[in-house]
C-alpha positions in Angstrom: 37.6 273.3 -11.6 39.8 270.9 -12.0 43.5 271.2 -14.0 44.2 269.5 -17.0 46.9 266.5 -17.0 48.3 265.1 -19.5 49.4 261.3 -20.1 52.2 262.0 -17.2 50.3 263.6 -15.0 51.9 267.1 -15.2 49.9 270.4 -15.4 48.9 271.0 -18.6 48.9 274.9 -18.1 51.8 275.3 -16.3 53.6 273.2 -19.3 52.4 275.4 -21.7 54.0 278.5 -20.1 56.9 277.2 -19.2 57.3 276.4 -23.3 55.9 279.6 -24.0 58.7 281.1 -22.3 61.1 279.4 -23.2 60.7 280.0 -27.2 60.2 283.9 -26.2 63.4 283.9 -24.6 65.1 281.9 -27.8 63.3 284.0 -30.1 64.7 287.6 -27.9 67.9 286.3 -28.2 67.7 285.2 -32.1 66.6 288.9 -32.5 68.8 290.9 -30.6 71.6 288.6 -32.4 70.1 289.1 -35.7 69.8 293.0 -34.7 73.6 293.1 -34.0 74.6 291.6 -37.6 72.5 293.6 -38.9 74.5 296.2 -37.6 77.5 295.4 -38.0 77.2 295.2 -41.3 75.6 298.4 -42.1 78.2 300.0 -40.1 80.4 298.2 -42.6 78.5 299.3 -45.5 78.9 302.9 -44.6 82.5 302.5 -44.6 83.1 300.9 -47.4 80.3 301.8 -50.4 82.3 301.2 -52.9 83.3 297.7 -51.9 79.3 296.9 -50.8 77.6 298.0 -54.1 80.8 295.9 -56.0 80.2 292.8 -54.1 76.5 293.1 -54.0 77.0 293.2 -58.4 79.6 290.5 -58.0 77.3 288.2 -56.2 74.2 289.2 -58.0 76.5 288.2 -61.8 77.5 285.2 -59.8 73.8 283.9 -59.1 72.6 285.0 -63.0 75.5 283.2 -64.1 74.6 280.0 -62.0 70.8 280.1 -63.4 70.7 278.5 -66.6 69.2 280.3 -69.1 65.9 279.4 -70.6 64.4 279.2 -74.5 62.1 281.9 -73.4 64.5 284.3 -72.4 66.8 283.1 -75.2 63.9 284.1 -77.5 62.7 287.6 -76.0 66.1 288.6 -75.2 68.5 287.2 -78.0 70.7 289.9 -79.4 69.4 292.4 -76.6 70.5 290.1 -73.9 74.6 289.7 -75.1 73.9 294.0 -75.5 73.1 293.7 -71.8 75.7 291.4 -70.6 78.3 293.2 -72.5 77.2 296.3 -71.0 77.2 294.3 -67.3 80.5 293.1 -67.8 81.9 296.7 -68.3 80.2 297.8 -65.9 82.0 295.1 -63.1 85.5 296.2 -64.6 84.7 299.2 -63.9 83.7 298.9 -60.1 86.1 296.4 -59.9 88.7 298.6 -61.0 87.3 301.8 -59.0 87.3 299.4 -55.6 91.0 298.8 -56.6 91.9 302.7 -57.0 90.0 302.9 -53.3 91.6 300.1 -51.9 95.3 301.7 -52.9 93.6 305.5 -51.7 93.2 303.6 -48.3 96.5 301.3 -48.2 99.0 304.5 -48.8 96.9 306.6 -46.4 97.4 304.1 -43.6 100.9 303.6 -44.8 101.7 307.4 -44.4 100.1 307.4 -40.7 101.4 304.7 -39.6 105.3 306.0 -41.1 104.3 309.2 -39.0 103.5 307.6 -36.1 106.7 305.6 -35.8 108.6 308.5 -36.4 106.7 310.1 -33.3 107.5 307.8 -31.3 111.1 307.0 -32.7 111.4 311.2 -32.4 109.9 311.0 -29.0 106.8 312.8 -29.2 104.3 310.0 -28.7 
């Protein structure tokens, strides 16, 4: 049987393979790229909850506030919907402000280890 050519006279097959691998190997290395974000950030995440769950909300309040509203949802929500973003907005302060209170937690504990450290090593215990 004979091989398929095509209009260059190369092996059709062996073309085809040779592509083949070649997107596999992209598309292992996208993955295991993709994989490592991924992990990265939910190794992030677990550190920091607080700061995940108020930037998810501030992103989230940033898109809503991008999207123009419509008549519809003018009509169906009307007083409901200022009840709602009322509510939304107090409810950012609020994880803002709670982020903040963790944020200065975090700041005055590494402040007070690092202050012991250099007085280890300025009192020679290293």
């Amino acid at each position: 049987m004979a091989s398929e050519k095509d209009r260059d006279g190369l092996d059709l097959p062996a073309r085809s393979r040779s592509a083949y691998e070649a997107a596999r190997e992209r598309t292992q290395s996208a993955y295991a790229a993709a994989k490592g974000r991924a992990t990265d950030v939910t190794d992030q995440l677990a550190v920091y909850p607080v700061g995940a769950v108020v930037g998810g909300f501030l992103v989230g309040a940033l898109v809503a506030a991008l999207l123009p509203r419509t008549e519809r949802e003018e009509k169906l929500l009307g007083k409901t919907g200022k009840k709602i973003a009322g509510a939304a907005r107090d409810a950012a302060q609020r994880g803002l402000d709670a982020g903040r209170e963790q944020f200065e937690e975090l700041r005055t504990t590494a402040a007070e280890k690092v202050g012991a450290a250099v007085a280890d090593v300025v009192g020679g215990k290293q």
